[in-house]
N, C-alpha and C positions, 0 to 999 in steps of 0.2 A: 072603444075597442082596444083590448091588450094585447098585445104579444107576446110569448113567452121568449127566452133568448135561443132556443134552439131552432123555432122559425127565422126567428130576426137574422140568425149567423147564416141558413141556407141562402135568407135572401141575400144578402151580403157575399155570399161567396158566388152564386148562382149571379146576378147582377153586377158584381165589382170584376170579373173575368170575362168579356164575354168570345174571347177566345175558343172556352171552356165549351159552348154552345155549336162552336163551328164546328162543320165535318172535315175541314181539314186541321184538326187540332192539334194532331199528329207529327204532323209538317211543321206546325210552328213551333214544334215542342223540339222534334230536328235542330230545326233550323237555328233555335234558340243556344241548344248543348254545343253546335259547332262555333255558334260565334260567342260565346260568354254570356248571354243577354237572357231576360227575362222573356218568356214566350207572351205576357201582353205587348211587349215593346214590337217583336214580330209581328203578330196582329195589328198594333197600329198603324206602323211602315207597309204595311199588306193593304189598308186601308185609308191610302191617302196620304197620311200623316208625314212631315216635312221630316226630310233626312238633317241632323244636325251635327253628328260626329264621323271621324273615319270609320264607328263601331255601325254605326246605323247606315252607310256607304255598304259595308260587307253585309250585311244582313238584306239592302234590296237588289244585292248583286246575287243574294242566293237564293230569292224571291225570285229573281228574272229568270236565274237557269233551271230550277224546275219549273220556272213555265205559270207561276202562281200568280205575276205581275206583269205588265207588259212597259209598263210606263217608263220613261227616261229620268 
């Protein structure tokens, strides 16, 4: 079975973000313009993922204050 590359690119785009898929994409898209960052970076700090800079500090401090995260 073949692929042609403009399936291959959806899945690739549709699969490699999957931010893109959430309903609050919006938010992280927010959230992303006020603090410099990429909105998958937001989606993963949204999702568990380990804070490692002061950039990723502000970004689940502004997860907290709308309410999107609860966690310390």
């Amino acid at each position: 079975m073949t692929i042609n590359n403009s399936t291959w690119f959806r899945r690739i785009i549709t699969f490699g973000h999957p931010y893109k898929q959430s309903m609050q994409r919006k938010l992280y898209e927010d959230i992303a313009d006020t603090c410099g960052c990429s909105p998958d970076r937001v989606y993963e700090i949204a999702h568990e993922a380990k804070c490692k800079s002061f950039a990723d500090d502000s970004i689940l401090s502004e997860l907290k204050r709308m309410g999107i995260v609860k966690r310390g």
